[in-house]
ROSE-4610 file (N, C-alpha, C; in Angstrom, 1 decimal, always signed):
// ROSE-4610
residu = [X/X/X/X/X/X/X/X/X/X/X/X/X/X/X/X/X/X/X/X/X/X/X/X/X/X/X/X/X/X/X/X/X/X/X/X/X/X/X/X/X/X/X/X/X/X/X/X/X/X/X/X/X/X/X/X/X/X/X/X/X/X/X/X/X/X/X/X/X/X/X/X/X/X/X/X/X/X/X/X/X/X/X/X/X/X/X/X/X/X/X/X/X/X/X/X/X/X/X/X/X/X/X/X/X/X/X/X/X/X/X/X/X/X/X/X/X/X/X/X/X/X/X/X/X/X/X/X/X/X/X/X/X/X/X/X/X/X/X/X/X/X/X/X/X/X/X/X/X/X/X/X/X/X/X/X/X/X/X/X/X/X/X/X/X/X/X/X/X/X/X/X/X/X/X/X/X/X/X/X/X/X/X/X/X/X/X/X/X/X/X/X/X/X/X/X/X/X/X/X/X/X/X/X/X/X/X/X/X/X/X/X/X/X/X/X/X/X/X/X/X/X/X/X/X/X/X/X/X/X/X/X/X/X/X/X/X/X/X/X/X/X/X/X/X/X/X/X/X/X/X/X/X/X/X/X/X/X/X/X/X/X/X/X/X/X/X/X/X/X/X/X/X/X/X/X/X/X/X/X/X/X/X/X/X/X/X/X/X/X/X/X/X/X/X/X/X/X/X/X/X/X/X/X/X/X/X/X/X/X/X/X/X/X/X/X/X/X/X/X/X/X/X/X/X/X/X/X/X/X/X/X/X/X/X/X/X/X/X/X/X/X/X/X/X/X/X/X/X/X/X/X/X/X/X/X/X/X/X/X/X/X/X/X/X/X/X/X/X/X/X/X]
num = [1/1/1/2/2/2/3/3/3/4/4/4/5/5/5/6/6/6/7/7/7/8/8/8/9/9/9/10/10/10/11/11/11/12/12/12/13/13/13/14/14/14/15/15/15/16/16/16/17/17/17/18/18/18/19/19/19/20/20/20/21/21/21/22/22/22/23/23/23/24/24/24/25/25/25/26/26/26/27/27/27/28/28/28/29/29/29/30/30/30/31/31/31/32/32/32/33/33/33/34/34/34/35/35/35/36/36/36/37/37/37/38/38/38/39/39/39/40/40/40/41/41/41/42/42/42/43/43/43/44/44/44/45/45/45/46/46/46/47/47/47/48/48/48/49/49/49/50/50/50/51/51/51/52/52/52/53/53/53/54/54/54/55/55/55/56/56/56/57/57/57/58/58/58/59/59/59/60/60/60/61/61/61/62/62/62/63/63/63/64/64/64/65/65/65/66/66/66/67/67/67/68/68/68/69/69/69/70/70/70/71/71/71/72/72/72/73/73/73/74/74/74/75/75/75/76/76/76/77/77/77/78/78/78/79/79/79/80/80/80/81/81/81/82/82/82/83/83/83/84/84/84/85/85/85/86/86/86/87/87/87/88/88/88/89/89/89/90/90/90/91/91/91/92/92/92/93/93/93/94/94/94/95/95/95/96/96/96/97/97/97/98/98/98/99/99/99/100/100/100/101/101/101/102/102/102/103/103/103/104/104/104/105/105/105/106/106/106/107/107/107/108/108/108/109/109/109/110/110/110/111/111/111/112/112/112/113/113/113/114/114/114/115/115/115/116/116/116/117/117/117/118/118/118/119/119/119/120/120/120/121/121/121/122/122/122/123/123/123/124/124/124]
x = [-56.8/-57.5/-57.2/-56.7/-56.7/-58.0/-58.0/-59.3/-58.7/-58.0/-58.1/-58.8/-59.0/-60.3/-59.9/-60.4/-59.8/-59.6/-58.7/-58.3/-58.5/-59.4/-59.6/-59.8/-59.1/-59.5/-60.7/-61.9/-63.0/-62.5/-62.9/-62.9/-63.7/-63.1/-63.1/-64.1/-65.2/-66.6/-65.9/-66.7/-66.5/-66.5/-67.1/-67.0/-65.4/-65.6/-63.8/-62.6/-62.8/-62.2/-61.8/-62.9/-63.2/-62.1/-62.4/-61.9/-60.4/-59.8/-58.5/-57.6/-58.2/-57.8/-57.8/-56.8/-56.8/-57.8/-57.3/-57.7/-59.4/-60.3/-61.2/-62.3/-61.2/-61.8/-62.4/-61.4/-60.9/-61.9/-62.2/-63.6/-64.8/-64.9/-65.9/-66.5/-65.5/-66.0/-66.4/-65.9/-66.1/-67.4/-67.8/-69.3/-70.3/-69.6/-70.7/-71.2/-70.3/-70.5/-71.3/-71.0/-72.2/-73.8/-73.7/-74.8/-75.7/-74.8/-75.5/-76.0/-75.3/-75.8/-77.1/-77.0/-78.0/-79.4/-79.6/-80.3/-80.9/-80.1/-80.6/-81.4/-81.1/-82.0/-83.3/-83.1/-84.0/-85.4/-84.8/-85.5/-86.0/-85.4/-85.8/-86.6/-86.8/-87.6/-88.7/-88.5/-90.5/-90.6/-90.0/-90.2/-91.5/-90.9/-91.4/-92.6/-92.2/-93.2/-93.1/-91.1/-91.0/-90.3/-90.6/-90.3/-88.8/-88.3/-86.8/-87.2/-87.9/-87.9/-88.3/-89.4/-89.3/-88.3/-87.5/-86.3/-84.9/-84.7/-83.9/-84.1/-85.4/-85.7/-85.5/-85.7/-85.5/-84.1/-83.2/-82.1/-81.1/-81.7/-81.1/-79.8/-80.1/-79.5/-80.4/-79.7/-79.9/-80.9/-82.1/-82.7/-81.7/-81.1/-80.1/-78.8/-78.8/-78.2/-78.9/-80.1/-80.6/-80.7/-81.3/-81.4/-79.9/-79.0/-77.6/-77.2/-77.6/-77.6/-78.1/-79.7/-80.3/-80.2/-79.0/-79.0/-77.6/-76.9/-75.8/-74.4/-75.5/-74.1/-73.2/-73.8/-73.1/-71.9/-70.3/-69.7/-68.9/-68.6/-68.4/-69.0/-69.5/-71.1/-69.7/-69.7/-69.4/-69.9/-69.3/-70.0/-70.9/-70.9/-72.0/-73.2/-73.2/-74.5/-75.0/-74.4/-75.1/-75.8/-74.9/-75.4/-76.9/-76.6/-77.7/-79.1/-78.8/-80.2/-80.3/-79.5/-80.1/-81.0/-80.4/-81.3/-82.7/-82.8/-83.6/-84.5/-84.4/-85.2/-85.0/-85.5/-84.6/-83.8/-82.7/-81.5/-80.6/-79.3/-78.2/-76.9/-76.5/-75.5/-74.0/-73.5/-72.1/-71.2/-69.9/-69.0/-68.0/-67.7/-67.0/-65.6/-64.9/-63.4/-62.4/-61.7/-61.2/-59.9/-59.0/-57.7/-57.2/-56.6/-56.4/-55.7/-56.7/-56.1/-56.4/-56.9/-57.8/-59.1/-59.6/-61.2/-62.1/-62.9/-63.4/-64.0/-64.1/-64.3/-65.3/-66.9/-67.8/-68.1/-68.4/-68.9/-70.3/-71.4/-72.1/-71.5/-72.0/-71.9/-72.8/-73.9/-74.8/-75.6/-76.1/-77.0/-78.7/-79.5/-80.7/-81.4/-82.5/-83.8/-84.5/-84.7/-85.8/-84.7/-86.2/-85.7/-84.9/-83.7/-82.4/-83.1/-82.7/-83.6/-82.4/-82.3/-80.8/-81.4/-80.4/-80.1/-78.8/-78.6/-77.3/-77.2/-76.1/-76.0/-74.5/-74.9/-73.6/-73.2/-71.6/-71.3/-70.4/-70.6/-70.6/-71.2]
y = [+25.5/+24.2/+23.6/+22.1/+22.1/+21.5/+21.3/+20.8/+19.2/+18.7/+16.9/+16.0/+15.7/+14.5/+13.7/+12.7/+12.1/+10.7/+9.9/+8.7/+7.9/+7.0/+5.9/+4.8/+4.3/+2.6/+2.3/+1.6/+1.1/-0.3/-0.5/-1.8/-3.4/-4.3/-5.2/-6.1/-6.3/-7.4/-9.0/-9.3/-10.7/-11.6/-11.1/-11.9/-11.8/-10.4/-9.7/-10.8/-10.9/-11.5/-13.0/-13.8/-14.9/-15.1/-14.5/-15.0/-14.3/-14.0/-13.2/-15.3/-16.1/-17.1/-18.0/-18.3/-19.2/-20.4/-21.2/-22.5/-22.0/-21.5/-21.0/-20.6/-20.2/-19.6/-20.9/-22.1/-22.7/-23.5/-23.7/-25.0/-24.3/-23.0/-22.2/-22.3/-22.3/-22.4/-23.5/-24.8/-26.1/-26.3/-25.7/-26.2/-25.4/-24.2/-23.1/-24.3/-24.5/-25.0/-26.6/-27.2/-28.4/-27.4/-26.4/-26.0/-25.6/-24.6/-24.4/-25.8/-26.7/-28.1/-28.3/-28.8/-29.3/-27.9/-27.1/-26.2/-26.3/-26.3/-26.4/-27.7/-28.8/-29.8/-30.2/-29.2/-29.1/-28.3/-26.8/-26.3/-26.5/-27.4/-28.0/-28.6/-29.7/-31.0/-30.7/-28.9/-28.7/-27.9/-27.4/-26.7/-27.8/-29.3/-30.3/-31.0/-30.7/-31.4/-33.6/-33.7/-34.7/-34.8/-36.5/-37.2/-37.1/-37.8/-38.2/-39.9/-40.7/-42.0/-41.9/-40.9/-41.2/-40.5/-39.3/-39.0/-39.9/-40.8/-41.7/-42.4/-43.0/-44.3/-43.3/-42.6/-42.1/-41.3/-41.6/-41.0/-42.3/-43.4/-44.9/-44.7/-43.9/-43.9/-44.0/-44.5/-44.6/-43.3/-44.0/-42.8/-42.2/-42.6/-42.7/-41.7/-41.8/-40.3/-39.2/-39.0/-38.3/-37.4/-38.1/-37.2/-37.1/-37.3/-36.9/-35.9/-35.9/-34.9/-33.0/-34.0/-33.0/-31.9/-33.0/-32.6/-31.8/-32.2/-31.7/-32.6/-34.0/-34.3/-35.4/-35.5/-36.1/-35.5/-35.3/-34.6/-34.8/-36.4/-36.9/-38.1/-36.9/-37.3/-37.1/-37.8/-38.4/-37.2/-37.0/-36.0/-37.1/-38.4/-39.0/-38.7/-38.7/-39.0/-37.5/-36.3/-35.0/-35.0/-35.9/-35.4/-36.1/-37.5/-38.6/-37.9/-36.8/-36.5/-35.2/-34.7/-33.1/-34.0/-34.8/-35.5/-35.8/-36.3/-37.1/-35.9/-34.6/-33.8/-32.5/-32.7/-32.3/-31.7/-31.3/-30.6/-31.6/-30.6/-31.1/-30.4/-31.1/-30.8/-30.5/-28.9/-28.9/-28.4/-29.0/-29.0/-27.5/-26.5/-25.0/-25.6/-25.5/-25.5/-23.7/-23.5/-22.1/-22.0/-22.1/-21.3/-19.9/-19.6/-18.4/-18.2/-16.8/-15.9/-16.7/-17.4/-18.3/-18.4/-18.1/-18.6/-19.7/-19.9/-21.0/-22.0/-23.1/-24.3/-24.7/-25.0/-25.6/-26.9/-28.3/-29.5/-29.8/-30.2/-30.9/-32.5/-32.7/-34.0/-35.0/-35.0/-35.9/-35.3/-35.8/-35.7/-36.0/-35.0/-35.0/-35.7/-36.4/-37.1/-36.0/-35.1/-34.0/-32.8/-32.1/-30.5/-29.8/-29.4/-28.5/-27.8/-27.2/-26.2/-25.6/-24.4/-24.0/-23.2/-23.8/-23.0/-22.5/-21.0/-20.9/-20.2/-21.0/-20.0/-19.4/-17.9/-17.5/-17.2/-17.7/-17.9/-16.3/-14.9/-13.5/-13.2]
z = [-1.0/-1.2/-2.6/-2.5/-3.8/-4.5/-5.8/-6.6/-7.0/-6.4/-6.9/-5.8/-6.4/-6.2/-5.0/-4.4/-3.3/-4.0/-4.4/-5.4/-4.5/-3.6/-3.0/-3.8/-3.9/-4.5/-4.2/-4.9/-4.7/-4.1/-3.0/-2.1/-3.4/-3.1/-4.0/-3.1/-4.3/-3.9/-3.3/-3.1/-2.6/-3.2/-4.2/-6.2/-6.7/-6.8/-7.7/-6.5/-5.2/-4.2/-4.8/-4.7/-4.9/-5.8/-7.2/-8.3/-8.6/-7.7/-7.8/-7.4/-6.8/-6.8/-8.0/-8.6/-10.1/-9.6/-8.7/-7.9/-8.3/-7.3/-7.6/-8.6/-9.4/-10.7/-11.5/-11.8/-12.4/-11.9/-11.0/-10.0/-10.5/-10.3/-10.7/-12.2/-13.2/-14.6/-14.5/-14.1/-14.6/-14.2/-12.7/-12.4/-12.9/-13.7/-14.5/-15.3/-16.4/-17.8/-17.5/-16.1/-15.7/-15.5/-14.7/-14.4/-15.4/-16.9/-17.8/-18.7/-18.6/-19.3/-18.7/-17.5/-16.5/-17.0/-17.0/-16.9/-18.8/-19.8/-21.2/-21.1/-20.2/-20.6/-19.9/-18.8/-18.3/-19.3/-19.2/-20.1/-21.5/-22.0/-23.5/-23.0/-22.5/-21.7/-21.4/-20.8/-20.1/-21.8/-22.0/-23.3/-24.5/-24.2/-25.3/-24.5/-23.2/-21.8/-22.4/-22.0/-22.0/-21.0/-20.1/-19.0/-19.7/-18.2/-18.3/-18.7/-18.6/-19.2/-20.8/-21.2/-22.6/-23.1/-22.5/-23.1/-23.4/-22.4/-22.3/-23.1/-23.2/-24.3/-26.2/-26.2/-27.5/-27.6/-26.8/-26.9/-26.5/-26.5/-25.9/-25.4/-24.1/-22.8/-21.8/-20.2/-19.4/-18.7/-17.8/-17.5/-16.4/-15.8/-14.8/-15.4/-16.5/-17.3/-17.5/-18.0/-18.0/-16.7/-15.8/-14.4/-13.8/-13.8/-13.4/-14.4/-15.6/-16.7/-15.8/-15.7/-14.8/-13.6/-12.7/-11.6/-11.3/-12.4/-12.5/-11.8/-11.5/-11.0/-12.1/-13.1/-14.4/-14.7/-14.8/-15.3/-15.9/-16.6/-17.5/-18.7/-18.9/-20.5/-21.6/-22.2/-23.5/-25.1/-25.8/-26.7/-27.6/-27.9/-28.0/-27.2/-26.3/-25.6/-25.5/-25.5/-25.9/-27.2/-28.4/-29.1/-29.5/-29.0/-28.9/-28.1/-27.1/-26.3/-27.0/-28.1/-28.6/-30.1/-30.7/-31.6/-30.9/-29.9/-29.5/-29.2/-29.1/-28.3/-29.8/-30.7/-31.8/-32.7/-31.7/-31.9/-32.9/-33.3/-33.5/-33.2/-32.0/-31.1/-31.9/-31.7/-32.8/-31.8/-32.0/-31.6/-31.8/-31.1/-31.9/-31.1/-32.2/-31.7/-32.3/-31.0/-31.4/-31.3/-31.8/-31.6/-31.9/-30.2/-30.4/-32.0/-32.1/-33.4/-34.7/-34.6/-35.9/-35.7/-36.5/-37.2/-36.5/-35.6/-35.2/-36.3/-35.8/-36.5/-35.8/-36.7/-36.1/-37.1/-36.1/-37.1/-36.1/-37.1/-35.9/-35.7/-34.6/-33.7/-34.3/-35.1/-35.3/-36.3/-36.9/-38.2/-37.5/-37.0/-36.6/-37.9/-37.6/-38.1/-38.1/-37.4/-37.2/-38.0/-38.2/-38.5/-37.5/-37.8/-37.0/-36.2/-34.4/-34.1/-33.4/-33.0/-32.5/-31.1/-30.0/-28.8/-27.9/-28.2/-28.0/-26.4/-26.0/-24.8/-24.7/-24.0/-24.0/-22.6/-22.6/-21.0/-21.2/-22.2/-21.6/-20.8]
C-alpha cells in the first residue's frame, strides 16, 4: 500500500468560476466600487440623520443626484460633486493616485468648512 495522499483538485466555487472570465470580472469591479459609493452615502446620511433634499441643498446639487447617488444608479458623478457632498456632510473627499512600484499620491478634492472626518473603505 502506498502512503501518498489522493491529489484531487478541489472543484472550483461558482465565485472562483465566475471570475475566471476577464469580461465579468471587469463588470463586476465596476458595479462593486458603485455599490460601495451608494452604500458610504447612505450610511453617513443616517449616521448625521440627513434627508436627501437638505443634503442636496447644502451640497448645491440636484436631489435627483443624490438619490441616484443612492441607488446606485448614478455612474457618472463628476469628482466635483463627490467632493461637494463629502464637504457638505463633513468630509473631505481625497483623491489616491498609484503607480505601479511608486509611492501613492494623495490630494484632497476640496478644502471642507467643517472639521476633517475620515472614512476609509477597503475593497481587500
Amino acid at each position: 500500500m502506498s502512503n501518498t495522499k489522493n491529489l484531487r483538485k478541489k472543484p472550483k466555487s461558482t465565485v472562483e468560476k465566475f471570475f475566471e472570465d476577464k469580461e465579468q470580472k471587469r463588470i463586476f469591479e465596476e458595479e462593486h466600487k458603485e455599490f460601495l459609493l451608494s452604500e458610504l452615502i447612505i450610511a453617513l446620511m443616517e449616521q448625521d440623520d440627513i434627508s436627501v433634499r437638505k443634503l442636496a441643498g447644502a451640497a448645491r446639487v440636484s436631489p435627483t443626484v443624490i438619490q441616484a447617488l443612492r441607488s446606485g444608479k448614478k455612474n457618472n458623478v463628476t469628482l466635483a460633486t463627490i467632493a461637494c457632498i463629502a464637504c457638505a456632510l463633513g468630509y473631505t473627499a481625497f483623491l489616491t493616485l498609484k503607480k505601479k512600484g511608486e509611492k501613492q499620491k494623495t490630494v484632497p478634492l476640496h478644502i471642507a468648512q467643517k472639521p476633517i472626518r475620515t472614512y476609509t473603505i477597503s475593497e481587500n
